[in-house]
N, C-alpha and C positions, 0 to 999 in steps of 0.2 A: 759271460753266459750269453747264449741265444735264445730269445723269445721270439716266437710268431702268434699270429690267429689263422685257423685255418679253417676250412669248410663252406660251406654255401654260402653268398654275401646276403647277408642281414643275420647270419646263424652260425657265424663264427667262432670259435670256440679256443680256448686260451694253449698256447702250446710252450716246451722246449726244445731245443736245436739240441741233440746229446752229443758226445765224440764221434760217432760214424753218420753225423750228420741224418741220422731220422730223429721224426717228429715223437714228442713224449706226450700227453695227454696232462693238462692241468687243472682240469678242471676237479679234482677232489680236493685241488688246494684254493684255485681265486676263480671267478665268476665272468673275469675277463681280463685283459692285461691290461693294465693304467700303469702312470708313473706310479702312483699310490703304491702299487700291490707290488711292486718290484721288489721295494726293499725285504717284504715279508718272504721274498724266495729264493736269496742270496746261499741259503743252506741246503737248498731243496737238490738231495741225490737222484739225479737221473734215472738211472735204474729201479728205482724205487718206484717209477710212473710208468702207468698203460704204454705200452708201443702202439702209434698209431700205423695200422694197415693201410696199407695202397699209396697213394700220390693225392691227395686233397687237395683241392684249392689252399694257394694262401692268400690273404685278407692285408690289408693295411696293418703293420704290425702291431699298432697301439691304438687302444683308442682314448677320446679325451682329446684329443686336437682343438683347440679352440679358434687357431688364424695358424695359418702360412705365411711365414714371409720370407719373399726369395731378395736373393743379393744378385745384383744384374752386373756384366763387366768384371767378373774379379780373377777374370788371366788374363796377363796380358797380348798376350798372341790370339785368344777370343775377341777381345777390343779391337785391336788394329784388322783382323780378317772381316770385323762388323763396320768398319769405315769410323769408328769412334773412338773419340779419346778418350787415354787410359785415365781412370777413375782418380781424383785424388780423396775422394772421402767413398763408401761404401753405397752403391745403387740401390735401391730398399725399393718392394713394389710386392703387392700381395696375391696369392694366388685363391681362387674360392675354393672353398673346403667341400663344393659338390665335384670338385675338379678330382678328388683321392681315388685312387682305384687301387685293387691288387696287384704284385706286380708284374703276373701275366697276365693280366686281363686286356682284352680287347681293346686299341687305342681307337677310338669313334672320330674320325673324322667329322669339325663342325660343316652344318651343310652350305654348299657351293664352294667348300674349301679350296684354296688353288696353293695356300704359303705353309703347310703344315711340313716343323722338323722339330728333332731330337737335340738335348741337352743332356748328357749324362749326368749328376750333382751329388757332391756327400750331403745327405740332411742331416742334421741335427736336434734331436729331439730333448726338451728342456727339463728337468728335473725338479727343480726348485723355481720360484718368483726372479723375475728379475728386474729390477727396477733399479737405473744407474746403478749397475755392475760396475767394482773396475775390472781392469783388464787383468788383472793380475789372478782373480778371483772365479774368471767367467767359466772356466773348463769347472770350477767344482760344482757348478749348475745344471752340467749336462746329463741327464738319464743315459744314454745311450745313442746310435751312429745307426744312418737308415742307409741306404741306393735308392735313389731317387730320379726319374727323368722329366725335366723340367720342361715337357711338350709346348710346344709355344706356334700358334698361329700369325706367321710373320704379318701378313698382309692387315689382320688384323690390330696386330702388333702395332707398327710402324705406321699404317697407310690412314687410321680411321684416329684421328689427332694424339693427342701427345700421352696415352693413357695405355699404358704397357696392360694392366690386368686385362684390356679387353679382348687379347691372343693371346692371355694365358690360363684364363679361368673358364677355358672350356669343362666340358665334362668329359673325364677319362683324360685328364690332359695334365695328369700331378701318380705317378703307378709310385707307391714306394713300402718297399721292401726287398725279399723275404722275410726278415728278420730284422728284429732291434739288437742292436750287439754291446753289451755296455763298456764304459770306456777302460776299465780295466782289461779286458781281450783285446779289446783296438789297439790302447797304448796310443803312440802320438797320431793324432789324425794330421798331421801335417806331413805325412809321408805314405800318403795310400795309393798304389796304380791302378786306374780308372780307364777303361774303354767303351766301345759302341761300335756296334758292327748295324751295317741294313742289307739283309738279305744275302750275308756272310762277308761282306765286303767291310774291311775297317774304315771306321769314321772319325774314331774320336781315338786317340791314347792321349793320354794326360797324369800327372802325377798332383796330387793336394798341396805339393809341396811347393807349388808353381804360384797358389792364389797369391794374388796382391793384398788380401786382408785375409790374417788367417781368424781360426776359429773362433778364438780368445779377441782379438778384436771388434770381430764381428758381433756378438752375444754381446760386447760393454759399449759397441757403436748404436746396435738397436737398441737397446736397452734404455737410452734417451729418450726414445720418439715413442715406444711403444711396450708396453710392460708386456712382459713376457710369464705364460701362467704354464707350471707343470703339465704337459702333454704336447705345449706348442711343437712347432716345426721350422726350423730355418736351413731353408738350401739354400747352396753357400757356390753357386756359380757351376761355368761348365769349362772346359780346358776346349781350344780351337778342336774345328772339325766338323761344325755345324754343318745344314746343307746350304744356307741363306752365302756362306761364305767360302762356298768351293768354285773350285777354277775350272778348265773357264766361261762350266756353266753353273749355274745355282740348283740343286737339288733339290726337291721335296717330297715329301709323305703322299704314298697314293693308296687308296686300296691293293690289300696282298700283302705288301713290305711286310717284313722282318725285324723287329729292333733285336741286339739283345747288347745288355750291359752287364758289366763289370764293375764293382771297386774290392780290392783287395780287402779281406778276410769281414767284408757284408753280405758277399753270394753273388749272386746272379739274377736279372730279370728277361723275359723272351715277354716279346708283346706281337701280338698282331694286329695290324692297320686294317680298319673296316670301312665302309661307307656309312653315313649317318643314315639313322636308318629311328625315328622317331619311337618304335616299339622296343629298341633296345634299351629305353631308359623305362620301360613301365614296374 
């Protein structure tokens, strides 16, 4: 099944993704989508729910997020395009939870930006506690599979000491959606095609099938350092294509661009790059 929230942000409203892809209205059933309320909708006939009219916003697909945490380096051909060695344990670094936006919303360029680019990423969204998982067990923890673009301010990044969150927890700088897709639709997430275009130009093709730690790894790796609660989120890297590591000039984010992404059977995201602009956050 597909879940969304859709509607004006702070008044978003619980949805279903049906077979032709429109929005079903949920709210005569739950109050909003959580991992929680998932289970109780597993029955819930499509048809049987309001159709929603028009095009709505949609919204972060879940809420209840408690931490983000991204996994840095996990293609190999992202590594070697970043000048960096391929990872032999899993790069763990947290993104801020003000950083969530929907996933066509406005990407806000931080002000005097010069290094802002695009990461396309499967997230993963946690269902159960997890606390030393094994590996073996980790996929039966996951609620359900997001699209996620893991915007990341290089300059800040790299250039302001050794502290990745500080080019990535921008605001507007984590869009993930449309939808929560749970993992019986996905089936194996280690075979998803993922793309990025800017401005219709390809940036990114990549397949999940490529990561250097996959899913199940990843959930019983974190899962060490940092317990994982029902609603969390972990995005799980980007496949080469960045702009930080195009030839033979480096690219980046300016006011105007275009994102849109791709992963196989999550949907679609179209963002557009703004200037920071201090009223857009009131």
């Amino acid at each position: 099944m597909k879940f969304c929230r859709y509607g004006a942000k702070g008044a978003e409203k619980p949805g279903l993704i049906d077979a032709d892809g429109r929005i079903r209205d949920l709210s005569g059933k739950v109050s909003d989508i959580t991992v929680d309320a998932l289970a109780g909708l597993a029955g819930v006939d499509p048809a049987s729910l309001p159709l929603v009219e028009g095009e709505p916003r949609y919204g972060v697909p879940v809420t209840g997020i408690s931490k983000i945490v991204a996994i840095g380096l996990n293609y190999a051909d992202h590594a070697h395009e970043s000048g960096l060695p391929i990872p032999t344990e899993p790069v763990m670094f947290m993104k801020a939870l003000s950083s969530l936006s929907g996933p066509n919303d406005d990407v806000v360029l931080p002000k005097d930006s010069t290094h802002s680019d695009w990461e396309v990423e499967l997230g993963v969204v946690i269902g159960k506690t997890c606390r030393y998982v094994e590996e073996a067990d980790a996929l039966g923890h996951v609620a359900g599979y997001v699209l996620a673009n893991d915007v990341s301010e290089r300059f800040n990044q790299k250039e302001r000491g050794s502290q990745w969150s500080k080019g990535k927890g921008h605001d507007t700088f984590c869009p993930v959606g449309p939808w929560l897709v749970t993992p019986d639709e996905v089936g194996d997430p280690q075979n998803l095609a993922m793309s990025l275009d800017v401005n219709g130009e390809r940036m990114q093709t990549g397949n999940t099938k490529t990561m250097i730690f996959n899913v199940a790894e990843i959930i019983s790796y974190v899962s060490r350092y940092v317990t994982l609660l029902p609603g969390d989120l972990i995005i799980t890297g980007t496949p080469p294509g960045v702009g930080e590591g195009k030839k033979p000039e480096k690219i980046f984010l300016k006011p105007g661009d275009e994102m849109a992404l791709t992963i196989e059977k999550l949907g679609q995201q179209r963002q557009k790059v703004v200037a920071f602009d201090l009223g857009a956050f009131a």
